[in-house]
C-alpha positions as CSV (number, residue, x, y, z in Angstrom):
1,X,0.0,0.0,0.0
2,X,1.1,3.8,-1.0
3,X,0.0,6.6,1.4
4,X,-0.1,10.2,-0.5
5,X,1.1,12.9,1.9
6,X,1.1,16.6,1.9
7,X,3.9,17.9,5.4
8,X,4.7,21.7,6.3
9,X,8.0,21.5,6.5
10,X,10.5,24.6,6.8
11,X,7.8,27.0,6.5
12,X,6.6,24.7,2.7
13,X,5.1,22.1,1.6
14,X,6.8,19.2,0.8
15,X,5.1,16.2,-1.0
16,X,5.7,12.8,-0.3
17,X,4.6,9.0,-0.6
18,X,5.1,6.0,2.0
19,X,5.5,2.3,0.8
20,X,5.8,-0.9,2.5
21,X,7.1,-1.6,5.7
22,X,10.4,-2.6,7.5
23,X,13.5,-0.4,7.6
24,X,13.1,3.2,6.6
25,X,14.7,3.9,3.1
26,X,14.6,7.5,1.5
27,X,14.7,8.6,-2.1
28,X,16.5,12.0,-3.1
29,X,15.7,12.8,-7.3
30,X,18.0,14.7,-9.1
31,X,17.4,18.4,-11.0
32,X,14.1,18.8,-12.6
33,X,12.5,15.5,-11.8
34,X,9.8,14.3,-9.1
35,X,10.1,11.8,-6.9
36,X,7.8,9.2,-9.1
37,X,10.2,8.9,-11.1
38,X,11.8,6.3,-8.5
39,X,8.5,4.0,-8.2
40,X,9.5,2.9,-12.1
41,X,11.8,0.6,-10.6
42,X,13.7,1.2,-7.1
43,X,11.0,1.3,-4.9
44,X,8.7,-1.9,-6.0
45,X,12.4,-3.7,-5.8
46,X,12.9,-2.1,-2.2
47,X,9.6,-2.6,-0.9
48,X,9.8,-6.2,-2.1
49,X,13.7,-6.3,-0.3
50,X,11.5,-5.7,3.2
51,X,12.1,-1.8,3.6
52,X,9.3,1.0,4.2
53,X,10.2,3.4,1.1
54,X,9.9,7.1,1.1
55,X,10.0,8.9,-2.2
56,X,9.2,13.2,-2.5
57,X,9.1,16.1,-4.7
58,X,11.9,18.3,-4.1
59,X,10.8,21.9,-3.3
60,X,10.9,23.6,-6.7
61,X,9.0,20.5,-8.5
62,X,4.9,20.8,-7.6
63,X,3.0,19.6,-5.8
64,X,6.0,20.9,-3.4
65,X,6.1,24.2,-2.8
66,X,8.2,25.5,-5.9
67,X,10.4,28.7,-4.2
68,X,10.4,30.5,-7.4
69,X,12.5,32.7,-5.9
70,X,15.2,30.9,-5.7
71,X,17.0,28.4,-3.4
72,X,20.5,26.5,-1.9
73,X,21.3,23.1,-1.5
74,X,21.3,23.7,2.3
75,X,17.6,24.1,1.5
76,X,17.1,20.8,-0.1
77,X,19.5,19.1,2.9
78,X,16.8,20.7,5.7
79,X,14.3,19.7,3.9
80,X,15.0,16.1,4.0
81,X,16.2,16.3,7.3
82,X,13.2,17.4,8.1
83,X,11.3,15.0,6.3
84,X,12.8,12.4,8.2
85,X,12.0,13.8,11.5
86,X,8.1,14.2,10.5
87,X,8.3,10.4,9.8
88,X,9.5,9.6,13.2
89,X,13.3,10.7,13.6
90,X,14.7,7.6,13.2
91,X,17.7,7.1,11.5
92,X,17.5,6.4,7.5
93,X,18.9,4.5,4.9
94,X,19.4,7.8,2.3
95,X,19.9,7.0,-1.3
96,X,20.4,10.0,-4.0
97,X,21.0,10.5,-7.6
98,X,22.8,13.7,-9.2
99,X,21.6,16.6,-7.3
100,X,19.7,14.5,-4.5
101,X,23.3,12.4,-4.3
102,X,24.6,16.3,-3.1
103,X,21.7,16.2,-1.0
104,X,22.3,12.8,0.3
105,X,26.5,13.4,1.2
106,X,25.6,16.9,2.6
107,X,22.8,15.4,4.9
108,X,24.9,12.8,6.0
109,X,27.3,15.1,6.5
110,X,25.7,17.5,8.8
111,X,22.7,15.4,10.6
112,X,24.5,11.8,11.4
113,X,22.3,11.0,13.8
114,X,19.7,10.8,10.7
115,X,21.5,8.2,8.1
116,X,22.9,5.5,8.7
117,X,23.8,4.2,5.4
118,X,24.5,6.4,2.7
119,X,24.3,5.9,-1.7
120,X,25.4,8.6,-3.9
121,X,24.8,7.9,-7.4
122,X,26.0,9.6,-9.8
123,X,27.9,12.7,-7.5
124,X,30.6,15.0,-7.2
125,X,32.1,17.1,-4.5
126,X,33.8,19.4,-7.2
127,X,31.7,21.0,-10.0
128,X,33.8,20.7,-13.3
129,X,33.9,23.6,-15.9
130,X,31.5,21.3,-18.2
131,X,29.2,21.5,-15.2
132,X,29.1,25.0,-14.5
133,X,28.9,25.8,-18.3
134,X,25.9,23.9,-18.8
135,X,24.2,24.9,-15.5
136,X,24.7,28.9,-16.6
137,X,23.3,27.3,-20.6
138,X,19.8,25.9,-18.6
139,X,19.4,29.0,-17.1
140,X,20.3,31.1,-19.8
141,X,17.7,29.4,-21.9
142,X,14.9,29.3,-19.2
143,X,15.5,33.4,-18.9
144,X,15.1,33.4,-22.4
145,X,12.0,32.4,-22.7
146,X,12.9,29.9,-25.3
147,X,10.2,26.5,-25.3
148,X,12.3,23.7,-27.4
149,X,9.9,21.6,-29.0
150,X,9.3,18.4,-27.6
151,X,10.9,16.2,-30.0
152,X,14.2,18.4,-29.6
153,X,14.3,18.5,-25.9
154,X,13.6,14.3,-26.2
155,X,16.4,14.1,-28.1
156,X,19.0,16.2,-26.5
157,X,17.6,14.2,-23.3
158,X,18.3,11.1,-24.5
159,X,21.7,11.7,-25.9
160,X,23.3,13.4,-22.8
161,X,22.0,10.4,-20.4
162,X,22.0,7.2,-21.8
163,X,24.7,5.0,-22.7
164,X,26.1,4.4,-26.2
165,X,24.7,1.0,-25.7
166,X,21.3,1.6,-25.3
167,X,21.5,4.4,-27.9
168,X,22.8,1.9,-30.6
169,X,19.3,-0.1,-29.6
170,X,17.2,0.9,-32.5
171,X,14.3,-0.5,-30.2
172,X,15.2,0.3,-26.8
173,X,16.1,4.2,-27.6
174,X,12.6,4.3,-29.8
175,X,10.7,3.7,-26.6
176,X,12.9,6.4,-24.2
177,X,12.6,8.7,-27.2
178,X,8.7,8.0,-27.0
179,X,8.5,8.3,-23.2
180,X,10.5,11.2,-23.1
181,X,8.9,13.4,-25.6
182,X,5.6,12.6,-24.1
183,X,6.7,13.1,-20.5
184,X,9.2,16.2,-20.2
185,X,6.9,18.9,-19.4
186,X,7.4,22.8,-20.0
187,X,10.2,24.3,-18.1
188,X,8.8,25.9,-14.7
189,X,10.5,28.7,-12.5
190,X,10.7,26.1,-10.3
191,X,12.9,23.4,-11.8
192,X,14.6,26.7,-12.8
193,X,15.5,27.4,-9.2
194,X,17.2,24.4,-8.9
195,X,19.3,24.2,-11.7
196,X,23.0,24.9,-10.7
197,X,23.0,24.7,-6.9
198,X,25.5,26.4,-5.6
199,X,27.3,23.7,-2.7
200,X,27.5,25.3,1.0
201,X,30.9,26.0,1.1
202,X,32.1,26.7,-2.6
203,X,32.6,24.5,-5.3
204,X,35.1,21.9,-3.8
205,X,33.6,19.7,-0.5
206,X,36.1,16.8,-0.5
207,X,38.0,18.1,2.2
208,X,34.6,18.4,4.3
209,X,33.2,14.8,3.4
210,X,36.5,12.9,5.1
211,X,33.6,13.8,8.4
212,X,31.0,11.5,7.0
213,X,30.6,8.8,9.5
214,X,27.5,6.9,7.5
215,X,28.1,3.7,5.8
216,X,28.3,4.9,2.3
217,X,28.3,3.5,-1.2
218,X,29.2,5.8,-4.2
219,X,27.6,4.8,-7.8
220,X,29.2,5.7,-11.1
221,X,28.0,5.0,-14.4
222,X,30.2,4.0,-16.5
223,X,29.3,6.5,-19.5
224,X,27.8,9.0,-17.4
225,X,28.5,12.3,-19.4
226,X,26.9,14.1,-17.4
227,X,28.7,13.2,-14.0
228,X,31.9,11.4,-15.2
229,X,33.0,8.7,-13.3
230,X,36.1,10.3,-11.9
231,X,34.0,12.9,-10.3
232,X,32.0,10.3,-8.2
233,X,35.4,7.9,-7.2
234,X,36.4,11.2,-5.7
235,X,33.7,11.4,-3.5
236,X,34.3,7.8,-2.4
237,X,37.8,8.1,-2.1
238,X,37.5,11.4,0.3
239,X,34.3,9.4,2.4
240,X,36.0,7.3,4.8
241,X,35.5,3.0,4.3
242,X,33.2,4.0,1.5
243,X,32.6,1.5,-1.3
244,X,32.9,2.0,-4.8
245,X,30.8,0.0,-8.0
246,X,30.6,1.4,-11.3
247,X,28.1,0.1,-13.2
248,X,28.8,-1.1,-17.1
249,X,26.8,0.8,-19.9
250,X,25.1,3.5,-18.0
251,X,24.5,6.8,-18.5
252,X,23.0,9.2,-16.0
253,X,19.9,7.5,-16.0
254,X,21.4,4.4,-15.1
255,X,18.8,3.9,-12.3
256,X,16.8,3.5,-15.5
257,X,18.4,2.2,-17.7
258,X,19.9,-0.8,-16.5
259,X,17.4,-1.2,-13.1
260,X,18.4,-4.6,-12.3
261,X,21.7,-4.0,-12.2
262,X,21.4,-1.0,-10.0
263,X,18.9,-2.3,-7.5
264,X,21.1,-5.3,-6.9
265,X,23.5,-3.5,-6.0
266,X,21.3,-0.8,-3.8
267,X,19.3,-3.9,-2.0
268,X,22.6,-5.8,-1.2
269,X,24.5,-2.7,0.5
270,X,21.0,-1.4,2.3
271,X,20.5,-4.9,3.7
């Protein structure tokens, strides 16, 4: 069963869902996407695993408040915290991808006593120049008042987060084309807002993460272009006794693309 919640939470509202029972897991989503996006494949794999699952809308994507005006990742890092405490203050398993990864390592970070194992997929604790450039292109285009056409936005989609493997897959990158054309949306200000989140303390947080005391696992996808893989063995290599797995022909989606894979490797680490 899937309980539908609406919690006032650091002065917004913060939409979430609750399902299945046992030990509390919590899913961060990354820039632009809502917390549904996880129920494709990570939580019924979870929830089967034995844990109670907690997915949620990042404030800037509705129903959650969207904070138009603007917002840190220290925002995003209360907010969970926050979340967590509503549901009963017990320590969580915390798994993020891409920006909710930041989330994730920040949280662990600065609230131990609320995570007690931590996965970063897809993460960084440096932003590159690639990064920063096409942060500052998003917005740029957003303040433009530019609307791509669907098909366009599909494809640029598709190419910057899947793997070369799936997009050789006449079949397989049909369907994603399909899927994504009919489900990316119009920009909003608040998917805006989070675009290029500016970490706490500057662009470098290496240093900072040799304090996590969480059991962590750090993600990369292989062909992640997005998120290189180097970027995300930093963040392992800097995280005390923190485990490493790269995952073969994935892109930034990797979560989605190759689910199996992924969810082995979550379930065997949360357990």
């Amino acid at each position: 069963m899937t309980r539908m919640s609406l919690a006032k939470i650091n002065g917004i509202e913060i939409n979430y869902e609750v399902a299945g029972s046992g030990p509390l897991v919590v899913l961060v989503m990354g820039t632009g996407s809502p917390g549904r996006v996880w129920k494709a494949h990570q939580v019924p794999a979870l929830v089967k695993a034995g844990f109670q699952v907690v997915t949620f809308d990042n404030r800037g994507i509705s129903p959650s408040s969207e904070c138009a005006d603007g917002m840190v990742l220290d925002d995003l890092v209360a907010d969970t915290a926050a979340l967590i405490e509503h549901l009963g203050g017990m320590r969580a398993r915390v798994v993020g991808t891409s920006m909710g990864s930041r989330v994730t390592q920040e949280l662990a970070l600065a609230r131990p006593d609320l995570v007690s194992h931590a996965v970063m997929m897809a993460t960084y604790g440096r932003a590159s120049a690639m990064q920063r450039a096409w942060s500052k292109a998003e917005r740029e285009l957003y303040d433009a008042g530019i609307t791509l056409p669907a098909s366009y936005r599909a494809a640029i989609t598709a190419m910057n987060n899947f793997s070369p493997a799936t997009l050789r897959d006449e079949q397989a990158i049909g369907d994603w084309l399909a899927v994504l054309e009919f489900s990316g949306g119009q920009p909003s200000a608040g998917k805006r807002a989070q675009i290029g989140l500016e970490m706490r303390a500057g662009s470098e947080r290496l240093t900072a993460y040799r304090k996590i005391t969480a059991k962590s696992l750090v993600v990369g996808f292989a062909d992640d272009r997005l998120i290189p893989v180097h970027l995300s063995r930093e963040v392992a290599q800097a995280i005390p006794g923190a485990r490493y797995e790269e995952i073969a022909d994935t892109g930034h989606f990797g979560y989605l693309e190759r689910p199996e894979i992924v969810n082995k490797v979550l379930v065997d680490f949360l357990r």
